[in-house]
DRENRO-653973 format. One record per atom (N, C-alpha, C): z, x, y; residue number from 1; atom name. Coordinates in Angstrom, 3 decimals. Each point is the difference from the previous one (the first is absolute). Layout:
% DRENRO-653973
Z / X / Y / NUM / CA;
...
***
This chain:
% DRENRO-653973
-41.814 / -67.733 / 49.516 / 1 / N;
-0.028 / -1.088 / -0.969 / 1 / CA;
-0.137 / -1.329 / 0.765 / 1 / C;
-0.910 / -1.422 / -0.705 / 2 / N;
-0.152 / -0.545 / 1.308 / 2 / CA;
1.215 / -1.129 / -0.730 / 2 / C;
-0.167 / -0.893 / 0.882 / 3 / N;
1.394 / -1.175 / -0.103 / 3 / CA;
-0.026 / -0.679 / -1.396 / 3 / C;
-0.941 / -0.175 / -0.417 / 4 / N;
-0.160 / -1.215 / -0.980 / 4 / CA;
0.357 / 0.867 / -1.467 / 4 / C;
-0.203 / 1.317 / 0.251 / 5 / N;
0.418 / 1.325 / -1.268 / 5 / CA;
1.650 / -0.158 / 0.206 / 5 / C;
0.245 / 0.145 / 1.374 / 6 / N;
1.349 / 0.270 / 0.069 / 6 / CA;
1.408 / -1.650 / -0.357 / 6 / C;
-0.911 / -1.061 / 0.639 / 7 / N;
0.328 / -1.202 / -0.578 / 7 / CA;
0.603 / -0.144 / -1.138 / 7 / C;
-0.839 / 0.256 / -1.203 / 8 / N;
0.210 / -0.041 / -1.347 / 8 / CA;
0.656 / 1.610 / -0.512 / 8 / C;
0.139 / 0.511 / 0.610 / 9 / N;
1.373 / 1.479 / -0.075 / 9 / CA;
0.843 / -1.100 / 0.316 / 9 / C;
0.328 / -0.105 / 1.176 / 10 / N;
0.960 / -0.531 / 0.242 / 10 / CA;
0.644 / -1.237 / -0.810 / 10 / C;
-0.601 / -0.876 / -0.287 / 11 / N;
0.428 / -0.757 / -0.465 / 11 / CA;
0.602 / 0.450 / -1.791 / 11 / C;
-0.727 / 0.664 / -0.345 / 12 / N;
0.422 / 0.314 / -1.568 / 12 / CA;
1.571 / 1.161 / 0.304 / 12 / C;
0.166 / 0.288 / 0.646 / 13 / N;
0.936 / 0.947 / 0.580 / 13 / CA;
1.257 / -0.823 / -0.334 / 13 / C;
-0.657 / -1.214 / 1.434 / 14 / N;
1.638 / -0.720 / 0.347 / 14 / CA;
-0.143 / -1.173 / -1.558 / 14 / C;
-0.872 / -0.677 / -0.955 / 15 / N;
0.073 / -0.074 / -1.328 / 15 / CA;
0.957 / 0.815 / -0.740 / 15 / C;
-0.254 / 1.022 / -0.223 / 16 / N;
0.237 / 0.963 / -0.902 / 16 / CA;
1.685 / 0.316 / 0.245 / 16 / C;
0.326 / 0.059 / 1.226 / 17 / N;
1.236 / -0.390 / 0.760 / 17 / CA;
1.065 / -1.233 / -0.384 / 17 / C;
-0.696 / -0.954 / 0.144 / 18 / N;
0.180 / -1.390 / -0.136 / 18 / CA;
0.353 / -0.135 / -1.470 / 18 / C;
-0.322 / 0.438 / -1.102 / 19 / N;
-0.629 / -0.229 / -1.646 / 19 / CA;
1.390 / 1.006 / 0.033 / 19 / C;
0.194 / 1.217 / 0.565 / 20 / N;
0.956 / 0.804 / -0.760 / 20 / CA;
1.410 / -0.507 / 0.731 / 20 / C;
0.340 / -0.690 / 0.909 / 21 / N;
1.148 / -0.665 / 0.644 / 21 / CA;
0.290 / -0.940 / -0.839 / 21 / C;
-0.934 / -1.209 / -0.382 / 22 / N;
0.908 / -0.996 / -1.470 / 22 / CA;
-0.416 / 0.266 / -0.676 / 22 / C;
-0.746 / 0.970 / -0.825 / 23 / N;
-0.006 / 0.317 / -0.954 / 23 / CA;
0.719 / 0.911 / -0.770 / 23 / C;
0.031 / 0.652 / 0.859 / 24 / N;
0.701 / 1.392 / -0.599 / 24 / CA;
1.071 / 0.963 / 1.201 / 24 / C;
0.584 / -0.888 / 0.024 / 25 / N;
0.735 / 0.522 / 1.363 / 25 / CA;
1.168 / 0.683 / -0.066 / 25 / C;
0.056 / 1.178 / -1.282 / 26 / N;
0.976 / 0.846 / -0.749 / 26 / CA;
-0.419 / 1.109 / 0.169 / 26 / C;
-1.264 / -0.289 / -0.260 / 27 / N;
-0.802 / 1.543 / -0.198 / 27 / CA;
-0.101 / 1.189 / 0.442 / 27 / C;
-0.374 / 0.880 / -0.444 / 28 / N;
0.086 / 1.289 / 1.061 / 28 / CA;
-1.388 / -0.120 / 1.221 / 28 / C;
-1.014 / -0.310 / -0.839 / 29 / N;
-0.663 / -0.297 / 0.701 / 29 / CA;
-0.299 / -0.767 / 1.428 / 29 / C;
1.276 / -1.336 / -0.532 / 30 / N;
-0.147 / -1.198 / 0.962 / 30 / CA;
0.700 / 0.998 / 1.422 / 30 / C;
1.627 / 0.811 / -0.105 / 31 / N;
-0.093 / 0.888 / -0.083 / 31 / CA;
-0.167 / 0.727 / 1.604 / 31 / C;
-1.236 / 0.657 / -0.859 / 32 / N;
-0.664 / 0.887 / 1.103 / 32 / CA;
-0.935 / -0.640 / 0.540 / 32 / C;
-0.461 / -0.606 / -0.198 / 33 / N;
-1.539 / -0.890 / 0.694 / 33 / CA;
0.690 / -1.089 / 0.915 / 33 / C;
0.691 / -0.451 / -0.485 / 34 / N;
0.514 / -1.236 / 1.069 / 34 / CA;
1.514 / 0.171 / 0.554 / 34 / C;
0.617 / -0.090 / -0.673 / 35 / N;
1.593 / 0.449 / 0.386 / 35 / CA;
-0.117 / 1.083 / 1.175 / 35 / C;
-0.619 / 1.100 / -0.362 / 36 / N;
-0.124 / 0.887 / 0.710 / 36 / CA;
-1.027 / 0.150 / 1.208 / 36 / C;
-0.759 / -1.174 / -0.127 / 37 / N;
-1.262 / -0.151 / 1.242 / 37 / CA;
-1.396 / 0.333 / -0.328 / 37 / C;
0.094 / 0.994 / -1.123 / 38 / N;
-1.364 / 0.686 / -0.198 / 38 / CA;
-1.189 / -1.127 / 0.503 / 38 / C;
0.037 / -0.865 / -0.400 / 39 / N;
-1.405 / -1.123 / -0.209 / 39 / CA;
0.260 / -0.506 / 2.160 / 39 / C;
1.081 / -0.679 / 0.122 / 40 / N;
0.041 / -0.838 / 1.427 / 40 / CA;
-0.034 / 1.659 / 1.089 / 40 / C;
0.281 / 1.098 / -0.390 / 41 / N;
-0.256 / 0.769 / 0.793 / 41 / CA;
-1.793 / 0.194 / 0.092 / 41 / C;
-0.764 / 0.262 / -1.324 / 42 / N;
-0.881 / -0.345 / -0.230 / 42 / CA;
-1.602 / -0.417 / 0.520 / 42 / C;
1.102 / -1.491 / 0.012 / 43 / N;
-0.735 / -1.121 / 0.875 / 43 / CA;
0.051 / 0.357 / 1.724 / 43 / C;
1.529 / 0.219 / -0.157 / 44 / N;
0.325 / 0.275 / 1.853 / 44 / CA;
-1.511 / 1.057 / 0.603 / 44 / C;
-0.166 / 0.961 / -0.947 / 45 / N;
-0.687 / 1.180 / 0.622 / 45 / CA;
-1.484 / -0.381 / 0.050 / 45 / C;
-0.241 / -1.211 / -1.336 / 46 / N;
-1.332 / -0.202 / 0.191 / 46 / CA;
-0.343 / -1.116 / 1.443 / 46 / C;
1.084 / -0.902 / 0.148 / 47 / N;
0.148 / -0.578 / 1.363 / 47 / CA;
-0.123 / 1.064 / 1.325 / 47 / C;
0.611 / 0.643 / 0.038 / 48 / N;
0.061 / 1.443 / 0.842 / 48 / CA;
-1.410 / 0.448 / 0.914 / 48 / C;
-0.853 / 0.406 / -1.629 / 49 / N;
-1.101 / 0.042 / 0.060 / 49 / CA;
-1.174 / -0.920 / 0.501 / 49 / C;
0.368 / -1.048 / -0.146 / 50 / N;
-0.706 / -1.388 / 1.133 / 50 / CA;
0.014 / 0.212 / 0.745 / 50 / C;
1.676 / -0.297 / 0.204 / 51 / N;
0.248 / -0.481 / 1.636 / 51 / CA;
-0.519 / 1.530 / 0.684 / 51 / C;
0.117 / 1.017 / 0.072 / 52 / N;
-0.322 / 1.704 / 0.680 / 52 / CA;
-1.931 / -0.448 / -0.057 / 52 / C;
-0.420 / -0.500 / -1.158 / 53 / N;
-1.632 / -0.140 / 0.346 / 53 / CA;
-0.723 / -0.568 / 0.515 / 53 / C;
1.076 / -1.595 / 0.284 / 54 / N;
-0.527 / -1.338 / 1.055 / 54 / CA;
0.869 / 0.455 / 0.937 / 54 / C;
0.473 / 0.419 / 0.776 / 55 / N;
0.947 / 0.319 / 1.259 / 55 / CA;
-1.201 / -0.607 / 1.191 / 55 / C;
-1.113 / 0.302 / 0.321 / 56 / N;
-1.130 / -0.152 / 0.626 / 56 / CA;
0.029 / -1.905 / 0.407 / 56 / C;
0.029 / -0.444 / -1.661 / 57 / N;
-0.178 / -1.436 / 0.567 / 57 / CA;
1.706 / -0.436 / 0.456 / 57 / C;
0.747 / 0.532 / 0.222 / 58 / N;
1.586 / -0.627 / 0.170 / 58 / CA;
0.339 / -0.057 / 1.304 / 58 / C;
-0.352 / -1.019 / 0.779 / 59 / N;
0.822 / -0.345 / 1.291 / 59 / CA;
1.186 / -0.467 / 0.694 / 59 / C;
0.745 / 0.340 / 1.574 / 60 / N;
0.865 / 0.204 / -0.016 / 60 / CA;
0.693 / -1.698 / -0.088 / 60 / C;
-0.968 / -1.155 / -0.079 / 61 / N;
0.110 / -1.139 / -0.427 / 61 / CA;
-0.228 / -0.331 / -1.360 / 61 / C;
-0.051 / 0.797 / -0.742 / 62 / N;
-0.770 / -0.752 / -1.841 / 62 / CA;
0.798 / -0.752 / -0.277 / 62 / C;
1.579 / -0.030 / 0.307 / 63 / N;
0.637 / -1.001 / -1.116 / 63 / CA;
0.922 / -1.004 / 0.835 / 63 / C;
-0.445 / -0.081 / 1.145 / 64 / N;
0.522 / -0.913 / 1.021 / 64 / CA;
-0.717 / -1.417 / 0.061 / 64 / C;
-1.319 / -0.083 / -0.613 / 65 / N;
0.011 / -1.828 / -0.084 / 65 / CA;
-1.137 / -0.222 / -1.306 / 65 / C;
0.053 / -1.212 / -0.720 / 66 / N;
-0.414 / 0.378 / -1.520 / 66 / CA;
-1.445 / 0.317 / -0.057 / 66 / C;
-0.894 / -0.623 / 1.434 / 67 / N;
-1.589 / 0.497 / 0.326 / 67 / CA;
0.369 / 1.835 / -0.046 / 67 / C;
0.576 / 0.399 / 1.018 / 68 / N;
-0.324 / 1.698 / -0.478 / 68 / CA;
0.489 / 0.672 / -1.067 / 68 / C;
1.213 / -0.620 / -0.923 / 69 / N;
0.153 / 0.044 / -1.414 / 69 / CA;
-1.141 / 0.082 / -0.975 / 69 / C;
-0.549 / -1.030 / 0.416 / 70 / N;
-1.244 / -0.502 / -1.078 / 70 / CA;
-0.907 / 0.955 / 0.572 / 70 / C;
-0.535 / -0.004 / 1.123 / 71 / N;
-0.758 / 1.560 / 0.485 / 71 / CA;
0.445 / 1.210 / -1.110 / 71 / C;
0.916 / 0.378 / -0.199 / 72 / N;
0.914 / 1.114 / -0.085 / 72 / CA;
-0.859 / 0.320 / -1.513 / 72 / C;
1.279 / -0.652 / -0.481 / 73 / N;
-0.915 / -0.320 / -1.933 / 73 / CA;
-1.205 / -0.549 / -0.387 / 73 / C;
-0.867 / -0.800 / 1.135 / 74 / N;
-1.741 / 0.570 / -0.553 / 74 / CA;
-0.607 / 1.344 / -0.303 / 74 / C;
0.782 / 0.795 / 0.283 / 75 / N;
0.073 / 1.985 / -0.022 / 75 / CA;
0.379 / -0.132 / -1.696 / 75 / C;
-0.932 / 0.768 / -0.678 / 76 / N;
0.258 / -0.493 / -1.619 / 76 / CA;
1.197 / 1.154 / -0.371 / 76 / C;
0.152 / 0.875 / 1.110 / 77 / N;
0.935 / 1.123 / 0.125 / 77 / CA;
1.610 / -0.188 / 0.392 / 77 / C;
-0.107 / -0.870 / 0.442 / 78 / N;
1.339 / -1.096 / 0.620 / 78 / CA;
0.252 / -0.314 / -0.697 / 78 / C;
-0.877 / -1.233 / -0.694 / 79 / N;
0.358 / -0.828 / -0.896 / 79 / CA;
0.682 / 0.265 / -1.333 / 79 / C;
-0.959 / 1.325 / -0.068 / 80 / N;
0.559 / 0.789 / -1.617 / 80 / CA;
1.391 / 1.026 / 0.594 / 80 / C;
0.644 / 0.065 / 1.035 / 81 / N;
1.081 / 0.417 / 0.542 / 81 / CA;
1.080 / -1.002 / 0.056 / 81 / C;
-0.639 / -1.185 / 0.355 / 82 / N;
1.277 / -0.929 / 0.081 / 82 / CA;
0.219 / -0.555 / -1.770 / 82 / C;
-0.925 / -0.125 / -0.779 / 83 / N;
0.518 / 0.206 / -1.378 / 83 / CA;
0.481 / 0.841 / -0.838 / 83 / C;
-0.301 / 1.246 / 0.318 / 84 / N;
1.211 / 0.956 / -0.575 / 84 / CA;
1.155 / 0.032 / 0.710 / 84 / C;
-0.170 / -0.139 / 1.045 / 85 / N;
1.443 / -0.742 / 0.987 / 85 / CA;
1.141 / -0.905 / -0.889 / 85 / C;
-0.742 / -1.071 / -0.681 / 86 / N;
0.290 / -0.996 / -0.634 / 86 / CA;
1.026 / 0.107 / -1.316 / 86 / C;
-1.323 / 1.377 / -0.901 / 87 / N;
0.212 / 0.530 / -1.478 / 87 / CA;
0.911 / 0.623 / -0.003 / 87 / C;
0.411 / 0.908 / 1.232 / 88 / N;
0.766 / 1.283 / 0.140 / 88 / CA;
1.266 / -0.819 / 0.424 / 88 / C;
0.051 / -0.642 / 1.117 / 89 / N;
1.662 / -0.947 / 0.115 / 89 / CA;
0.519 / -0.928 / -1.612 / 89 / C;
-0.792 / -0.565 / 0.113 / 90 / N;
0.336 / -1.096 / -1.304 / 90 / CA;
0.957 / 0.851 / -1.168 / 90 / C;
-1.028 / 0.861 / -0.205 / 91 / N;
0.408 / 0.925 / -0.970 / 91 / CA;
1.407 / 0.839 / 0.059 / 91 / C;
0.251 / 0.341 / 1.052 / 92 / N;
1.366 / 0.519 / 0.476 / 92 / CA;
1.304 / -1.251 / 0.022 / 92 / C;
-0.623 / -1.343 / 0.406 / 93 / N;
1.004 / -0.601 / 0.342 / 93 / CA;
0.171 / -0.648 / -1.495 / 93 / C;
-1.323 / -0.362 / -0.943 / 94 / N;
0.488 / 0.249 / -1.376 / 94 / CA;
0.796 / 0.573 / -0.978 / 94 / C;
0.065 / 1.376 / 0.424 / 95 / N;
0.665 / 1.039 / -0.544 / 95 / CA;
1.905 / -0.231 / 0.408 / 95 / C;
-0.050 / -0.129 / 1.528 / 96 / N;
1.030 / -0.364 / 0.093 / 96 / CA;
0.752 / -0.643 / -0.722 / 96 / C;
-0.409 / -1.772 / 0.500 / 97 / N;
0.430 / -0.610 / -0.779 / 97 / CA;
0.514 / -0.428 / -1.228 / 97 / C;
-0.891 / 1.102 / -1.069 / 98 / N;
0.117 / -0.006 / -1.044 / 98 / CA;
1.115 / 0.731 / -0.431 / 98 / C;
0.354 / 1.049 / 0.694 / 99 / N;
1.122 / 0.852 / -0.019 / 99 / CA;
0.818 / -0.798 / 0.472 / 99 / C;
0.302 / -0.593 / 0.980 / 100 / N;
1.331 / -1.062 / 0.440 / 100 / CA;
0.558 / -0.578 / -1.381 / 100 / C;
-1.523 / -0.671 / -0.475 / 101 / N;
0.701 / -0.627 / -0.888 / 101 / CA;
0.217 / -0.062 / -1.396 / 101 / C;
-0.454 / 0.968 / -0.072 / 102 / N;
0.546 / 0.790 / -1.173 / 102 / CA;
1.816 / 0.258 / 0.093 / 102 / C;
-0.146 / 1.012 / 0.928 / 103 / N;
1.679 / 0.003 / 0.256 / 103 / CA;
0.829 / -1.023 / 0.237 / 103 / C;
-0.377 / -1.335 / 0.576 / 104 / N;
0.515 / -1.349 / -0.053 / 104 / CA;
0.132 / -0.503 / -0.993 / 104 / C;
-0.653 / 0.624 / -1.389 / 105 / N;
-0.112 / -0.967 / -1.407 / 105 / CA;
-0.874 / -1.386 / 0.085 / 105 / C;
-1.140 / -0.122 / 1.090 / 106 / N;
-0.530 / -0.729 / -0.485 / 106 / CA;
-1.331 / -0.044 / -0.821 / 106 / C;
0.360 / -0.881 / -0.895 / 107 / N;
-1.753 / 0.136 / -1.272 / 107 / CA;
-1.448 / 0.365 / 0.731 / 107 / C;
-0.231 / 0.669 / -1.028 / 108 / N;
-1.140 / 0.380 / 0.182 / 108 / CA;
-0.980 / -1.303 / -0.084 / 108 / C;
0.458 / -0.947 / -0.798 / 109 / N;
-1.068 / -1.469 / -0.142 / 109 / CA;
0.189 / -0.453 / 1.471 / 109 / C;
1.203 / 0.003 / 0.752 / 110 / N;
0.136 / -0.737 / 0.809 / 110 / CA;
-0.820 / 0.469 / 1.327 / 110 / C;
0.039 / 1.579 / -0.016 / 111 / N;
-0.698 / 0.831 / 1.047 / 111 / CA;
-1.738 / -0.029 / -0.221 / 111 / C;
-0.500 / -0.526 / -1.484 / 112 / N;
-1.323 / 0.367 / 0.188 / 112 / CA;
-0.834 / -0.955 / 1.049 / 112 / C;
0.396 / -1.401 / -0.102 / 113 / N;
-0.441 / -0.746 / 1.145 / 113 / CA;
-0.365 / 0.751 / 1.502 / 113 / C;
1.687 / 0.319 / 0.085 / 114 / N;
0.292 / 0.519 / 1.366 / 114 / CA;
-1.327 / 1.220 / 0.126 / 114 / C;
0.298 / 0.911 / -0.727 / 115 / N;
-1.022 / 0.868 / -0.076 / 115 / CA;
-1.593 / 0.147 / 0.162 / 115 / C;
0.066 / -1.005 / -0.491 / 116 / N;
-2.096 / -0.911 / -0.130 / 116 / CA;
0.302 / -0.254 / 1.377 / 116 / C;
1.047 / -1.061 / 0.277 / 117 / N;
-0.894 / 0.043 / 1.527 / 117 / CA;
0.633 / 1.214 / 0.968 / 117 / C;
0.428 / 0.373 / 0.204 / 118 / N;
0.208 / 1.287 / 0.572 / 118 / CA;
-1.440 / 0.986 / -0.412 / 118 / C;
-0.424 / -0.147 / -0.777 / 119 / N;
-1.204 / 0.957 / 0.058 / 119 / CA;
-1.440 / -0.720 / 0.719 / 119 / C;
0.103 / -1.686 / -0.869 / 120 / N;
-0.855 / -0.532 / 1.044 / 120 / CA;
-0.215 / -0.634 / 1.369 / 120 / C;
1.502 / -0.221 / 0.343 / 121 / N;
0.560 / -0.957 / 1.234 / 121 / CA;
0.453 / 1.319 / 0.928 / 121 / C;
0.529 / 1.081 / -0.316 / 122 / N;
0.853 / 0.410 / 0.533 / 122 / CA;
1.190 / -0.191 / 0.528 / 122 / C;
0.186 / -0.508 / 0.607 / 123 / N;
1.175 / -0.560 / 1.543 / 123 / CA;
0.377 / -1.478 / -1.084 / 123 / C;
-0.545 / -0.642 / -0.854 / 124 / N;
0.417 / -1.205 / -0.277 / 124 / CA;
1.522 / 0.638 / -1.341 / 124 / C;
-0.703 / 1.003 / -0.616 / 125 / N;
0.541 / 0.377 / -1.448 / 125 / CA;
1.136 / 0.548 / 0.797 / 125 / C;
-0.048 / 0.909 / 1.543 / 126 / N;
1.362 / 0.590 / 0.156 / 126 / CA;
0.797 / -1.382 / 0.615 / 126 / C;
-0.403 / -0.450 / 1.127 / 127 / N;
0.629 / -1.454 / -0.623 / 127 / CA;
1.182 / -0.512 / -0.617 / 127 / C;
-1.155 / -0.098 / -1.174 / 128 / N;
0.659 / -0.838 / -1.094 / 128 / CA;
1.310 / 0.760 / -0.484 / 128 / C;
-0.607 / 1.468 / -0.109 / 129 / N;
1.263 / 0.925 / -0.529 / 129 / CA;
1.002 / -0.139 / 0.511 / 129 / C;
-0.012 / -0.108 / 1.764 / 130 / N;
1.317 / 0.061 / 0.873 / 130 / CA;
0.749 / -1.085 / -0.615 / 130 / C;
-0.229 / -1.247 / -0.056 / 131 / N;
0.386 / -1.169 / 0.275 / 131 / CA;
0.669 / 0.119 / -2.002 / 131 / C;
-0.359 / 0.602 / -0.780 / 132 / N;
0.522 / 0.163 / -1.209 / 132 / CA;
1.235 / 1.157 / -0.134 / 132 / C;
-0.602 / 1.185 / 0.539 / 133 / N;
1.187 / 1.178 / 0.490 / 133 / CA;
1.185 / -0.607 / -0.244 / 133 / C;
0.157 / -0.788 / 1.403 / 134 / N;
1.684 / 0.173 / 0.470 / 134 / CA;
0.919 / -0.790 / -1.303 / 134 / C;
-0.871 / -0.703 / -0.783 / 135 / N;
0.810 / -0.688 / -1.150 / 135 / CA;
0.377 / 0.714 / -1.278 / 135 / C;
-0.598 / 1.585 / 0.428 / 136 / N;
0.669 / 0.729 / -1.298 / 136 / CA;
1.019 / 1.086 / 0.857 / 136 / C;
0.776 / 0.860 / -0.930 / 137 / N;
0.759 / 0.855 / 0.077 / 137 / CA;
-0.510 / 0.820 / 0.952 / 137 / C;
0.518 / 0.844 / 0.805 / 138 / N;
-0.737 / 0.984 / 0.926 / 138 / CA;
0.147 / 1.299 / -1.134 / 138 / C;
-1.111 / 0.729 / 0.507 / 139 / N;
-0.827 / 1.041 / -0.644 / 139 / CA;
1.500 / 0.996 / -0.546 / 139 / C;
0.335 / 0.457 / -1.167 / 140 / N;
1.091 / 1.040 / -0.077 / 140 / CA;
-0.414 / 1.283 / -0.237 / 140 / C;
-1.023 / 0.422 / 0.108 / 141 / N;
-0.375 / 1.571 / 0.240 / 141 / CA;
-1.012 / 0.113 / 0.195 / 141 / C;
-0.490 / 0.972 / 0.481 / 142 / N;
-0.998 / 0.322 / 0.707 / 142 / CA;
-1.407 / 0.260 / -0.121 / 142 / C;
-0.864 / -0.800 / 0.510 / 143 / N;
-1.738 / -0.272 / -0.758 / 143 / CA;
-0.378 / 1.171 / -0.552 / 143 / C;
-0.849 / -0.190 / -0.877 / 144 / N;
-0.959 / 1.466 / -0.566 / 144 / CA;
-0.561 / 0.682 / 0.843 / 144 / C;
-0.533 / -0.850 / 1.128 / 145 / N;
-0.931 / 0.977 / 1.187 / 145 / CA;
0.717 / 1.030 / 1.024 / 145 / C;
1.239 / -0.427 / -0.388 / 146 / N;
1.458 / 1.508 / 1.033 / 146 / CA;
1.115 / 0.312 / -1.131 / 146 / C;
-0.271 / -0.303 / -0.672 / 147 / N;
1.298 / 0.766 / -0.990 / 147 / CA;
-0.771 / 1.625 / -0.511 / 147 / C;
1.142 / 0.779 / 0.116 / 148 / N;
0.056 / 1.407 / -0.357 / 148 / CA;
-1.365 / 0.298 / -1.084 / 148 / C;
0.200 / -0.710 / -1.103 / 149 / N;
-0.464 / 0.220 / -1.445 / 149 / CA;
-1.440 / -0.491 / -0.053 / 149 / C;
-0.640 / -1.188 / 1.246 / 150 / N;
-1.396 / 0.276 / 0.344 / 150 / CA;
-1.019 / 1.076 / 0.614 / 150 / C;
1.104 / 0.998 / 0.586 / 151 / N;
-1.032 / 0.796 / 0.545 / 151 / CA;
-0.281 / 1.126 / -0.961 / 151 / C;
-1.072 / 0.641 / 0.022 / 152 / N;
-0.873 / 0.779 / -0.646 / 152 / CA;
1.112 / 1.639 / -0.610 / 152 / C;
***
């Protein structure tokens, strides 16, 4: 499959991900697809599949100064590796979060911000979350993604 097929997989994946976390983040569905990894495992494997097919262009310098960086990801195989890179973290550290704070009691109005950018910022939305965290209650039982009654 070439990159630009797998691009738009990917991206409707970590969407579809994204849409069932504030939207519907009860569900059985939400669930098994995200709670449970299905989709960021997913992504991980379609990343997998890059990085194992560009191995050829990857040197033992690529990410040591931003010229052989930028070398690196002119590889449209890289490039579409370091964005499911992107889809597949975000998405996990989304999920997290969302579970923190759920068990913290904080609103769902208050988390969708956080959330938007966590899907588009990444690193800015977790962030923001930390710096909101410590002002609620600490978590009193245990996230959906390790409690007993999530697994299959």
């Amino acid at each position: 499959m070439d990159a630009q097929r797998c691009l738009e997989i990917g991206n409707l994946l970590s969407v579809i991900g994204w849409v069932l976390l504030v939207a519907f983040p009860s569900t059985k569905l939400t669930l098994y697809l995200v709670r449970r990894h299905v989709l960021p495992v997913s992504l991980s494997l379609m990343y997998l599949v890059f990085v194992a097919t560009n191995l050829g262009v990857l040197k033992p310098d690529s990410f040591e100064t931003i010229t052989n960086l930028r070398t690196l990801f002119q590889n449209d195989g890289f490039l579409l590796a370091g964005w499911l890179h992107y889809l597949a973290f975000d998405l996990v550290i989304g999920t997290a979060i969302a579970d923190d704070a759920k068990l913290r009691g904080i609103s769902r109005w208050v988390m969708l911000p956080i959330l938007f950018l966590t899907f588009y910022l990444g690193p800015i939305g977790y962030l923001l979350y930390r710096c909101l965290a410590p002002f609620r209650d600490a978590p009193r039982q245990t996230p959906p993604t390790s409690s007993a009654s999530a697994q299959p």
